[in-house]
C-alpha positions in Angstrom: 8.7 -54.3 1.3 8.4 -51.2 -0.8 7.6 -52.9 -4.0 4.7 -54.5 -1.7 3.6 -51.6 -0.4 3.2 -49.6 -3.2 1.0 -52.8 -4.9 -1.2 -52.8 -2.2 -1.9 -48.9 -2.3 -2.0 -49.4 -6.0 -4.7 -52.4 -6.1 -6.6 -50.5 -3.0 -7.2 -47.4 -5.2 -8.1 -49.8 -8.1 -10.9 -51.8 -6.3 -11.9 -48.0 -5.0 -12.1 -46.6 -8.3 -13.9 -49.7 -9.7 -16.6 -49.4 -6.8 -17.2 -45.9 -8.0 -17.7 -47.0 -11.0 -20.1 -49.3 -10.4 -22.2 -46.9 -8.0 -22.3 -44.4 -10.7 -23.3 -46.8 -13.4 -26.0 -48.4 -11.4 -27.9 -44.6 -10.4 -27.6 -43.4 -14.0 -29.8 -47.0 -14.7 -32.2 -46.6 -12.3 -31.9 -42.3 -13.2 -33.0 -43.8 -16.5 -36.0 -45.9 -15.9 -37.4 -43.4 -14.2 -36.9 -41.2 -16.5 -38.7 -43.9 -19.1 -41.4 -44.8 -16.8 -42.1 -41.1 -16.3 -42.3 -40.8 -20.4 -44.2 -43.9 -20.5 -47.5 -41.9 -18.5 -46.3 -38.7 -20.5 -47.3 -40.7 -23.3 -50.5 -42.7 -22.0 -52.4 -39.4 -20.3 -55.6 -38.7 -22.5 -54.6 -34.8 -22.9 -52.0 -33.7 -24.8 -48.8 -32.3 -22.3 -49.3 -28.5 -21.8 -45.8 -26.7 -22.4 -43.8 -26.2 -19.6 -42.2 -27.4 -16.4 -43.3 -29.7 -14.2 -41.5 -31.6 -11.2 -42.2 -35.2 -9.1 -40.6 -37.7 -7.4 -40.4 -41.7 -7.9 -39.5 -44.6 -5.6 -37.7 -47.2 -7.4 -34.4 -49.3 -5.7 -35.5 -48.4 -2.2 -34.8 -44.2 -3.1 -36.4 -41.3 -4.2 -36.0 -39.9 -7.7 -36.5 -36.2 -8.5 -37.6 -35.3 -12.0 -38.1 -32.9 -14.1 -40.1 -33.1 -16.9 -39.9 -30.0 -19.6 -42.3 -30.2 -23.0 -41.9 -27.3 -25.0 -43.1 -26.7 -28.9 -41.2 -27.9 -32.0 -41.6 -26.9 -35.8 -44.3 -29.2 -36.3 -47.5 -28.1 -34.2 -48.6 -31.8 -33.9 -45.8 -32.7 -32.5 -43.9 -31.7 -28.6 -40.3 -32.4 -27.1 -40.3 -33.6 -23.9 -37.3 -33.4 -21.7 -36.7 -35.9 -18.8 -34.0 -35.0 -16.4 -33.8 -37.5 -12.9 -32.0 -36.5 -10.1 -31.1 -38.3 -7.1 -31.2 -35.5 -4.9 -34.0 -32.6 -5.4 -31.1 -29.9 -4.8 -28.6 -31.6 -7.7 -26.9 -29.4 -9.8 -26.2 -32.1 -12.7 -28.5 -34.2 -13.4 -28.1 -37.8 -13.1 -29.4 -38.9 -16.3 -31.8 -36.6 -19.0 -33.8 -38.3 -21.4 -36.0 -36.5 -24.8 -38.6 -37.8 -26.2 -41.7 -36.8 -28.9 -45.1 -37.3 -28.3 -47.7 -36.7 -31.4 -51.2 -35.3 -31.2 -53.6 -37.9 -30.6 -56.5 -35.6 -32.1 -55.3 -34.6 -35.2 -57.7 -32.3 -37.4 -59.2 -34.1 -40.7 -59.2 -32.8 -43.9 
């Protein structure tokens, strides 16, 4: 009866890690569609991102996604880094998933 009991507490905290698991791998790939939809626009807008922060939300699997989109400068001035970071819930410390990316000046100066 032992041996029974301590497989079935055994298997129970299996199947409860393994649903974790799962949970956690399904937000960070919705955290990071988001994220690439959000670079997506970065990259179609007509004007080149100004540097700095800016935050929004998405709707995508029936919940709200908070992002937080960071471009800043890099060594090249035709060039800009943004930073993607989704969270799940506006107040999260960690984020869920962060995603970079580089967007190029569209209007670059001729020679």
């Amino acid at each position: 009866m032992a041996i029974f009991g301590y497989a079935a507490v055994s298997l129970i905290t299996n199947m409860a890690q393994y649903q974790s698991a799962q949970l956690n791998a399904t937000q960070r790939t919705v955290a990071h569609w988001v994220a690439m939809n959000e670079m997506a626009k970065a990259r179609l807008e007509k004007e080149w991102p100004n540097i700095g922060v800016t935050r929004g939300s998405a709707e995508m699997a029936s919940k709200t996604w908070y992002w937080l989109r960071t471009v800043s400068k890099t060594t090249e001035k035709d060039l800009r880094q943004i930073e993607i970071e989704v969270r799940l819930e506006q107040d999260d410390e960690l984020a869920t998933t962060r995603f970079v990316g580089f967007i190029a000046n569209k209007v670059v100066a001729k020679p």
